[in-house]
N, C-alpha and C positions, 0 to 999 in steps of 0.2 A: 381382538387383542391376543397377544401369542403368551406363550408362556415364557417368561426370562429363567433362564437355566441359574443354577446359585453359583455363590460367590466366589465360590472355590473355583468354577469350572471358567466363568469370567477372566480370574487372573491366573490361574494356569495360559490361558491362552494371550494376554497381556505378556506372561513373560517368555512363552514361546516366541512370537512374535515379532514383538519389539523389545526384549530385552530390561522392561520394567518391571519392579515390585510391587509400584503402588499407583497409583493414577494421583492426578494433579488437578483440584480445583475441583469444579463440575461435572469433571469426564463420565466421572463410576455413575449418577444418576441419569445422565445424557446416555448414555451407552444401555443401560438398561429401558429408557424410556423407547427406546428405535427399537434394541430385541422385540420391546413388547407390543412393535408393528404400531405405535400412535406417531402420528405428526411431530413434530420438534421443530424450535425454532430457538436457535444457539447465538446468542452474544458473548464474544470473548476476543478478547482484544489478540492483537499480532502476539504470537512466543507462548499464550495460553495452550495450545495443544489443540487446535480444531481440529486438525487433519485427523487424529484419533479417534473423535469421537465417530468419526463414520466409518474408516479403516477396518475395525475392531470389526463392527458390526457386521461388516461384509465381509469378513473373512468364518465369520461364525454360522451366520445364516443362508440357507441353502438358496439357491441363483444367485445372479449376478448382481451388483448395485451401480446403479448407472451414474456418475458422478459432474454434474454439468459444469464446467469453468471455465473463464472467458479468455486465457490464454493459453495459448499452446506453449511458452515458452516451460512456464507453471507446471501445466500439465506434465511436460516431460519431466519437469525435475520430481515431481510426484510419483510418478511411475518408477522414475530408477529408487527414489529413495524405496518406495513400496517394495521393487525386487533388493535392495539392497540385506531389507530385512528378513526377507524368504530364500528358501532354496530355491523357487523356481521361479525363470523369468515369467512363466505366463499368468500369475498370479494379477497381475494387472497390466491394462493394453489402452493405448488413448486409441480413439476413431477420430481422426480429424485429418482435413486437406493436403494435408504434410505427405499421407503416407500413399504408394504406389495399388496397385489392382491388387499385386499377388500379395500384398502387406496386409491390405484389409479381409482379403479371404482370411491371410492365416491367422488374423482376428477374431474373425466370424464364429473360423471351428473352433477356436478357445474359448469360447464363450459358449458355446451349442453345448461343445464338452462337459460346460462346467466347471472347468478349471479356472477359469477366468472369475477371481469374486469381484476387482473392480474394474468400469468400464470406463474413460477418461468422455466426454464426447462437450464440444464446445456450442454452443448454443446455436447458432448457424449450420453444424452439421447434425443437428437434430432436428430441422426443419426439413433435411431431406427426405423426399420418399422414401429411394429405395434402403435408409439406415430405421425412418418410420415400420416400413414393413418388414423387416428384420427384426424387432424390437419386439414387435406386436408377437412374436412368437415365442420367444425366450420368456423365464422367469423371471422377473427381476423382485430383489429383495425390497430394496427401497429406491428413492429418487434424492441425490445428494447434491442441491442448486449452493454451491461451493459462492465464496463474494457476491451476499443474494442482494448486497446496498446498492446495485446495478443497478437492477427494478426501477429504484428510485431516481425519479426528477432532483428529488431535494437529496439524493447522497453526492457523492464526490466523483463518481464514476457512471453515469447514469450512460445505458446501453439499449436500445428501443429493441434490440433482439431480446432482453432478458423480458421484455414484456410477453413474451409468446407462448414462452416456457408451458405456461398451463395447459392453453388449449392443445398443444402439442403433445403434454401426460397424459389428458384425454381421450386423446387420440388411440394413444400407445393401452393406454390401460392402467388402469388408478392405482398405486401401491403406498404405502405412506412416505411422506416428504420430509425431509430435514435440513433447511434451509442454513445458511449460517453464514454469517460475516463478522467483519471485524472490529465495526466501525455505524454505529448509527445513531440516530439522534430519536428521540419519540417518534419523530414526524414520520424519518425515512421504515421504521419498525412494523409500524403500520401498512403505512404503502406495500411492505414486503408482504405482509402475512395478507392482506387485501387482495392483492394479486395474484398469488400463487393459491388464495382458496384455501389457509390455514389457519383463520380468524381464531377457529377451537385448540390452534396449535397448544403444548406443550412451550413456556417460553423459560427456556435456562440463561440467566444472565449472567454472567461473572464483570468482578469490578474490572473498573476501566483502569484502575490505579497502579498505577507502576511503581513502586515506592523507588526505586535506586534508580531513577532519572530523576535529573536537576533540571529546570524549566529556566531561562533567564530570556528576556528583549531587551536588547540594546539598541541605542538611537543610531542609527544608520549615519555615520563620521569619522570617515576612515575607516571604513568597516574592510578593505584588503588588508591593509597593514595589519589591524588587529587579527584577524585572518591569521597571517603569516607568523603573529607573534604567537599566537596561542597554539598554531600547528608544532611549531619549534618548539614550545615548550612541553611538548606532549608527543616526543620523536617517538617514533613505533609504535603508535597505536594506531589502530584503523579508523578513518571516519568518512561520512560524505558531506556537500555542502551542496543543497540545493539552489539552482537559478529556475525565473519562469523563461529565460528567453535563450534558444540556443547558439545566438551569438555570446550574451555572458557567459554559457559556460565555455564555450571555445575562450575568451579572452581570460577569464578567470586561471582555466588550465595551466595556461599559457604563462600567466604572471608566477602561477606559483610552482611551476618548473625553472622557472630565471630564477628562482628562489632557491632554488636548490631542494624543494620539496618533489618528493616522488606520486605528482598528481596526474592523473588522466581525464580526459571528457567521457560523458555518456551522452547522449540523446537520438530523437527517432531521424536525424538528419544524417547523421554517420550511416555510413554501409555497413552492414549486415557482421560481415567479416570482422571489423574495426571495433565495431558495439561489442562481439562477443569476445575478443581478445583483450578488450580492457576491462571488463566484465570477472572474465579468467585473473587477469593477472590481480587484482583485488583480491580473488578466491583467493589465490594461490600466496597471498603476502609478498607479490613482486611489486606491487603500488600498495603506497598509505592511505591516498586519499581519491575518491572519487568526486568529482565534479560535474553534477548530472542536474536535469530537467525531470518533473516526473517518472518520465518513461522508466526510469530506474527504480528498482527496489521492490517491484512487485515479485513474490514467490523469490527474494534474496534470502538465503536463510544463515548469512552468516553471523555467527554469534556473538563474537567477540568486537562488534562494531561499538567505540569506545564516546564519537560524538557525531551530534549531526549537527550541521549550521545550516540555517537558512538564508543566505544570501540576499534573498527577496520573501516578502511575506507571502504565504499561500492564497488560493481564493476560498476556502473555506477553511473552519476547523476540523474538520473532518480528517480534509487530507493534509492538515500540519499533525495532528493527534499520528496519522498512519504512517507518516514518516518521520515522526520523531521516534514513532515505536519501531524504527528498527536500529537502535542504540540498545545496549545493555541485555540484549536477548537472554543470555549466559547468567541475569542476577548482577554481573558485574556494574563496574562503573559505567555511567553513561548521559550524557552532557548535552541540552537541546539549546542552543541559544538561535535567539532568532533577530534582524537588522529588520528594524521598520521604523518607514518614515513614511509621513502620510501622501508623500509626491505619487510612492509607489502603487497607493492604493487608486489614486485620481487615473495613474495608465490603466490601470486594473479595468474600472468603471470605462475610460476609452475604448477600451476593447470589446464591449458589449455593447457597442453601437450599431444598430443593424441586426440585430439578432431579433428573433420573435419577442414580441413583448412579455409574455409571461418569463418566458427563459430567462430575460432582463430582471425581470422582478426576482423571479427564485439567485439570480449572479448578485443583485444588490444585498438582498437581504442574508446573505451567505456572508459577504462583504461587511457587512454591517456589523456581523459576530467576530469578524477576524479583527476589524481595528478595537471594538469592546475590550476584548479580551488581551490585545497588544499593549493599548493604554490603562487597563484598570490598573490598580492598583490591591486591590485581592488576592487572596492568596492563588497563584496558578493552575493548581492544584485543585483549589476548590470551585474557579471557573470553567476549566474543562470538563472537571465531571459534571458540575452542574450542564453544562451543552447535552450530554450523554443521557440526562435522565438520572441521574447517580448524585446522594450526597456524602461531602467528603467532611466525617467529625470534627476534624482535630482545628483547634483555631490557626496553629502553626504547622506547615508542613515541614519547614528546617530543611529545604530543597527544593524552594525557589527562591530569585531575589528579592520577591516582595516581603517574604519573610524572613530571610535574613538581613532584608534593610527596609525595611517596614517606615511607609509614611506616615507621617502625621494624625490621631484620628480626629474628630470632632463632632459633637452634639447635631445629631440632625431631624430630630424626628419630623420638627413643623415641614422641614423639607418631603417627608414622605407622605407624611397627611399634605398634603398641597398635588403630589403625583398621583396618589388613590384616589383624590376629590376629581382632579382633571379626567382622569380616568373613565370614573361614572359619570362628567358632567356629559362625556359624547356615547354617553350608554354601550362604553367596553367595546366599539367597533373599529377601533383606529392604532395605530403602531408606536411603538414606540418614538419617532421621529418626532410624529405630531404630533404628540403628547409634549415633546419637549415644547417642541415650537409653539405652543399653546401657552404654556408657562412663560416660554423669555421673551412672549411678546412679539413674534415676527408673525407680519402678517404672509406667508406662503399665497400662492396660487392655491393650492388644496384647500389652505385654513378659510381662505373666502370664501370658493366654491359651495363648503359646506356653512358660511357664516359663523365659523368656531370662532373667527372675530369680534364679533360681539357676546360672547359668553363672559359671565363675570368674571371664571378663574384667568379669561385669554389675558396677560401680561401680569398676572401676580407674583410672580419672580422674576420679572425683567431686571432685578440689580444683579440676576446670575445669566449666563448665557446656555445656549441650546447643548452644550456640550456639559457641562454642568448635570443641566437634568436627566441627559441622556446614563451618568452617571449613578445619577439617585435611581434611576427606573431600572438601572441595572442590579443595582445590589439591591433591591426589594425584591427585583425576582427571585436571587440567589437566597434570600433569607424567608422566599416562598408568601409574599404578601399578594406579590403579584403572581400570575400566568400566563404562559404564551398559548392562544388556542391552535393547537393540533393541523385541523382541518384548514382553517385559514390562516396558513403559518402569520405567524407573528402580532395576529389581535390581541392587545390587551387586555385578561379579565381580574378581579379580585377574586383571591380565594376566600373562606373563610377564615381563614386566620388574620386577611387582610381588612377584612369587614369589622372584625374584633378589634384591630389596630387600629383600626377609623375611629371607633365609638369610645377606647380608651388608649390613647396612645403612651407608648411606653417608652423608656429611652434606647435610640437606636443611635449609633458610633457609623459614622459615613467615614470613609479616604479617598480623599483628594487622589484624581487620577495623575498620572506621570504628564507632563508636556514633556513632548520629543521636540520643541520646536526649537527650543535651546540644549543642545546635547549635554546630557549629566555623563562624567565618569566613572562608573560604580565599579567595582571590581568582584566579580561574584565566588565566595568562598568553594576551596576545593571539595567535591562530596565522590562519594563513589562505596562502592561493597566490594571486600575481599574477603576470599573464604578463610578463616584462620585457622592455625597449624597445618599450615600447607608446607613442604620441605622443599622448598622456593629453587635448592641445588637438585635436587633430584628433577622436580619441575621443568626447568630450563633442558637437562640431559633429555626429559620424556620428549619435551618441545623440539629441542634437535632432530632426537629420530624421527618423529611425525611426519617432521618439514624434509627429511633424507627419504623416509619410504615414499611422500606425496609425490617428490619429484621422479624416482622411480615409477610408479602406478600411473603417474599421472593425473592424479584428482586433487582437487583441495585440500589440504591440512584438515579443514576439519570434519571431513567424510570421511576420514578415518577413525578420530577420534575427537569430539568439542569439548573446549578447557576444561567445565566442570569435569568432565571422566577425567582426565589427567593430574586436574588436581589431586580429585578423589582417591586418584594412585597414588597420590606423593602425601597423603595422610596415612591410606591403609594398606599401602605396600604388598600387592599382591604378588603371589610369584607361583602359582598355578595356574592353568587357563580357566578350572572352577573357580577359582579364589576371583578370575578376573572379570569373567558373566554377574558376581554381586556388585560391580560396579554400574551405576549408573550409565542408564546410555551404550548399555555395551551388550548385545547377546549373543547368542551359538552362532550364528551367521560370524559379524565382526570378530567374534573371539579366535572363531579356526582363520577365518582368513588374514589379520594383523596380528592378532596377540600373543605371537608364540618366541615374537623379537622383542616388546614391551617386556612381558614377564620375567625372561633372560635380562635383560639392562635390570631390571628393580632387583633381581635377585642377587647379580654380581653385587650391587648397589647396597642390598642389605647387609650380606657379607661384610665387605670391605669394613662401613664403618657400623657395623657388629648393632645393627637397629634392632630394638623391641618392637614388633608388630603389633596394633591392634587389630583385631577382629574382628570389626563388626560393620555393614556398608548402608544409596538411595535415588534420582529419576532427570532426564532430560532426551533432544529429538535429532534429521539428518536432511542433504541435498544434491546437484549434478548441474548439463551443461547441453546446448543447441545449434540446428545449422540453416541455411536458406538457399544460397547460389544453385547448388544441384537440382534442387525442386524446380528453381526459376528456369534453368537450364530446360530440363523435363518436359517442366510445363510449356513452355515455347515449342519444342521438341513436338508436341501433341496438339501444339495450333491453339491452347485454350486463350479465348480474351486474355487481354491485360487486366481490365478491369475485374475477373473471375481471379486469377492471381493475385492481384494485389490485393482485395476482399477477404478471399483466403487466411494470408498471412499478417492480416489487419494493418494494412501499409493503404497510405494513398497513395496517385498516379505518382504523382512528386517522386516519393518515397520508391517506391518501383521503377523509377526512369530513370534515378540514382543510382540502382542494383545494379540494371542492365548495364545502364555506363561503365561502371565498375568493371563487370564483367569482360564487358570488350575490349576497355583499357588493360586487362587484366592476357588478354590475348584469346580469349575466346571466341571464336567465329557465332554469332547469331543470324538468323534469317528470321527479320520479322512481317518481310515480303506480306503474309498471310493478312496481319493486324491493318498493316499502311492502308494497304490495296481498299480495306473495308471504311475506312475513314476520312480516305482523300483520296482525291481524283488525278487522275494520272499526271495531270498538268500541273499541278499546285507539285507534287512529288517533285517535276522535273525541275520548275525552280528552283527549290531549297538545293536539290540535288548540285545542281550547275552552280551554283554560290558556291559550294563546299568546295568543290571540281576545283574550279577556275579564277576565283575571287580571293575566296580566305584567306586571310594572313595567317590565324590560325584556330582553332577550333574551340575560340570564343562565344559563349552565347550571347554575351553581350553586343558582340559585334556585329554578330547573323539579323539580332532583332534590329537594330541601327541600320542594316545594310539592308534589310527585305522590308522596311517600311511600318507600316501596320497591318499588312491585308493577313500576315501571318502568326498564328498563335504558337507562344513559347515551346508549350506539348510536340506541336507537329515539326518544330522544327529539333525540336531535341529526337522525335522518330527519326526524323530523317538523315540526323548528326551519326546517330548509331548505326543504320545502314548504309552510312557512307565510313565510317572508322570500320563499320565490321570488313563490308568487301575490300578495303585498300589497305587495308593494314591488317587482317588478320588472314 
């Protein structure tokens, strides 16, 4: 255990730093718990301030802190934000694939130095040797396994590299861990602290609760138009709309540019170039709205994102939870509605066909909690957190539609005592499913197998159907009668409170779940947070220059400065660059570099119409941008596999033979001479070749595969499409 230095010397260095007075939430005991060299293991949702609580630490404590995270894109926007906040760029440095020989040297010595407090290194490039033997020599403060719900099978992003992670510290040499993510359920919590060997962790949670985000599901009918209506009525504010399939969101884009909306696509099918220019122009407020596939949103830190729609329901709650949380960052307003219909969930379940069976079972039972939760009829609020591990008090949240348009309730207990009874009658080893199906009387394949068919309770509520029960077994969970076992996700057991319920049952109030099968109209009341006594004239003036110096600089609007600071100026009217460091979000760094135009506008500003200042100020956080073709370039350049490159840059071939094309359409001359030659035989080359030559009409893939038969696969003839465009046309 080390010693944690006191309070003072903590947030002196807080507002060196970054520019804060006070920490947020959990920070101040997370932050001391690392000082004092123990394990940690941090829950806190997207906008809570993770990145801080390891930041701090590794700028305090002597070596370097190794920081592991699964993307580079991320990584970089971490690092710049990290020098944004110091005078010096070497204060933090990623090691990953990306960077050249003479890059990673001058790595090395920043780190040897000591200068270097954080180290960026993505989980694959810590399986290497020669960064292993490197490692082994330096200090390092702590181990910072950044998005550690990878680990998990049952999180939303599960990454078989992050399983390694430990034996690989082992290797290196033991220092304390502090795992963190954003997003977990019991199950996945476990798995993390299991694997990484921190069962004794330290475990800081913070609620999952967003209070100024509005939750609503609507029945998928006509769900573009209403799209289109609800963007127009909400001209200038920022949002995204998620699709699963990247043909939706290319035609969604689409539609709602003929709309006159100012929307773009995202996903991992676009070129490299194309991703980060509509990415940009989001930042930068030259697009309202994004139209992305997962691939988006990960490490986006923009603030002021006002709504997010789901297009298509997620495959778990997990990652509808992580991308709904990136609305309302700022406190501000922030709007999740989400379209589902149960067709969507049936392609869902199509798509896991073929897949290992376990993996099928953890896509089902994931599956299983997204339509619960689409169709309940509960407060929103109170079923997500319940997924979390978290309960949420209040009977009403007053920000979502269930409770603002609240069904029906009615008398149900014999209904609950009939789920606890079926329950124990298969001695608590079976799922929720069966349990229904046990009650409404369907005789399953399963329910034979085990003979649950002839059990007494099998069809004691067959006058209700399997969706019905599935209903009751849900809100018993919610109100802790029942439990899901851990270990084998989703067995049912009774707790004790449920055993109590048994023996004396007490009045319990059930709601009838939604049917989407007949679309209802509901119209969900407006909600949203605005900070008040905000000088709304002065505000717009701040908003101008922001958006005038952005485009000067060239960075995002809000890397200069995120609304909360601006407001915060337009209540307390700073007009020194001291007066402007007690503003949130703003310190020595940002204040000498932007603030000396801000203070000049406030101060003409105060003048003019003769303002009484108040005196007195308080906390929020920052981000940046990414590139690929040169690397690609490089790496060809250097003869490395395709396969090593695409790996790399976490692309599949697809994805990487897209780049390339790109690339050479682009005018680039490539020689992949090297890769061909190792793959195919001279003769199969010359074919494809002489087709291109002689044949083509034109440099259709579709055509080449119709024209060369079967013996030729897509891949090689797309190799050989590029070394026939590169030599004849560039």
């Amino acid at each position: 255990m080390g010693k944690v230095p006191d309070d003072s010397v903590i947030h002196g260095y807080l507002k060196k730093y970054f520019g804060f007075d006070t920490f947020k939430g959990l920070q101040e005991p997370i932050i001391k718990n690392v000082l004092a060299g123990r394990d940690t293991f941090v829950l806190m949702p997207t906008g809570g301030g993770k990145s801080l609580c390891y930041q701090l630490p590794a700028v305090m404590l002597e070596g370097t802190a190794i920081v592991i995270s699964p993307l580079i894109a991320l990584m970089k926007n971490q690092v710049d934000a990290m020098r944004n906040f110091s005078t010096t760029d070497e204060v933090a440095h990623f090691l990953n694939s990306s960077l050249s020989k003479s890059e990673i040297n001058k790595v090395k010595k920043d780190v040897v130095t000591g200068i270097t407090k954080l180290l960026y290194v993505a989980p694959e490039s810590l399986t290497k040797e020669e960064n292993i033997e490197f490692l082994r020599n330096i200090k390092i403060s702590f181990y910072a396994v950044d998005e550690a719900h990878c680990i998990s099978e049952w999180g939303h992003d599960f990454r078989p590299e992050y399983r390694r992670i430990r034996p690989i510290i082992d290797t290196i040499g033991r220092s304390p861990i502090i795992a963190l993510t954003a997003t977990a359920t019991p199950k996945v919590q476990h798995d993390i602290q299991k694997n990484l060997g921190i069962l004794e962790a330290d475990v800081f949670k913070s609620s999952f609760n967003r209070p100024n985000l509005y939750y609503e599901v609507r029945s998928k009918v006509d769900a573009t138009k209403e799209i289109i209506r609800y963007i127009k009525n909400n001209q200038g504010k920022s949002g995204i709309i998620y699709c699963l399939s990247r043909k939706k969101v290319e035609e969604l884009a689409e539609t709602l540019k003929v709309n006159g909306i100012r929307a773009l696509p995202y996903h991992a099918g676009l070129d490299t170039a194309t991703r980060t220019a509509n990415q940009d122009k989001f930042l930068m407020e030259e697009a309202d709205v994004i139209v992305a596939t997962i691939a988006f949103g990960m490490g986006i830190d923009k603030p002021d994102i006002r709504y997010v729609i789901h297009y298509d329901m997620p495959k778990s709650l997990e990652g509808y939870y992580q991308e709904t949380g990136r609305a309302g960052r700022d406190g501000g307003e922030g709007r999740c509605i989400a379209y589902y219909s149960y067709n969507d969930i049936q392609k869902l379940e199509k798509f896991m066909q073929g897949k290992p069976v376990a993996e099928q079972e953890i896509g089902k039972q994931l599956l299983l909690e997204v339509v619960s939760y689409a169709e309940s009829s509960v407060c929103r609020r109170k079923s997500l957190l319940h997924y979390f591990g978290e309960e949420y008090p209040k009977e009403n949240c007053e920000a979502c539609d269930n409770c603002l348009h609240p069904k029906v309730q009615f008398e149900g207990s014999e209904y609950v005592v009939s789920v606890l009874e079926a329950v124990l009658a298969v001695k608590e080893k079976f799922k929720a499913d069966h349990i229904a199906n046990i009650l409404a009387g369907k005789a399953t394949s399963a329910i034979k197998s085990y003979k649950h068919h002839k059990l007494d309770i099998f069809g004691a509520g067959e006058e209700k159907d399997e969706k019905f029960w599935n209903m009751v077994i849900r809100q018993a969970l919610i109100a802790k009668l029942l439990t899901k076992d851990i270990e084998n996700y989703g067995l049912l057991k009774l707790t004790p409170k449920g055993r109590e319920f048994l023996e004396k049952p007490t009045e319990f109030m059930l709601v009838e779940d939604h049917d989407y099968s007949d679309a209802e109209e509901e119209e969900g009341g407006g909600f949203g947070a605005k900070t008040a006594a905000v000088d709304e004239e002065l505000f717009s003036i701040l908003k101008d220059l922001r958006k005038k110096i952005s485009k000067q600089k060239n960075v995002p609007p809000f890397v200069i400065f995120q609304d909360p600071s601006l407001e915060e100026m337009a209540i307390q009217y700073p007009i020194t660059l001291d007066e402007l460091q007690n503003i949130s979000g703003v310190g020595a760094g940002k204040a000498q570099r932007y603030g000396k135009e801000f203070v000049e506008v406030i101060k003409k500003y105060v003048e003019e119409k003769e303002i009484i200042r108040p005196l007195d100020m308080v906390v929020k956080s920052v981000v940046n941008k990414s590139g690929l073709k040169v690397y690609i370039i490089q790496s060809i350049d250097m003869k490395r596999p395709l396969e090593d490159i695409a790996e790399a840059k976490g692309l599949d071939m697809d994805e990487l033979l897209t780049e390339i094309e790109a690339i050479v359409n682009s005018g680039t001359r490539i020689n992949l001479d090297y890769y061909i030659d190792m793959v195919m035989d001279e003769e199969r080359q010359q074919e494809i070749y002489s087709y291109f030559k002689e044949e083509a009409q034109s440099d259709s893939l579709e055509e080449a595969l119709q024209a060369l038969g079967n013996e030729f696969e897509e891949e090689e003839i797309r190799l050989i499409r590029i070394k026939f465009l590169s030599e004849m046309g560039n």
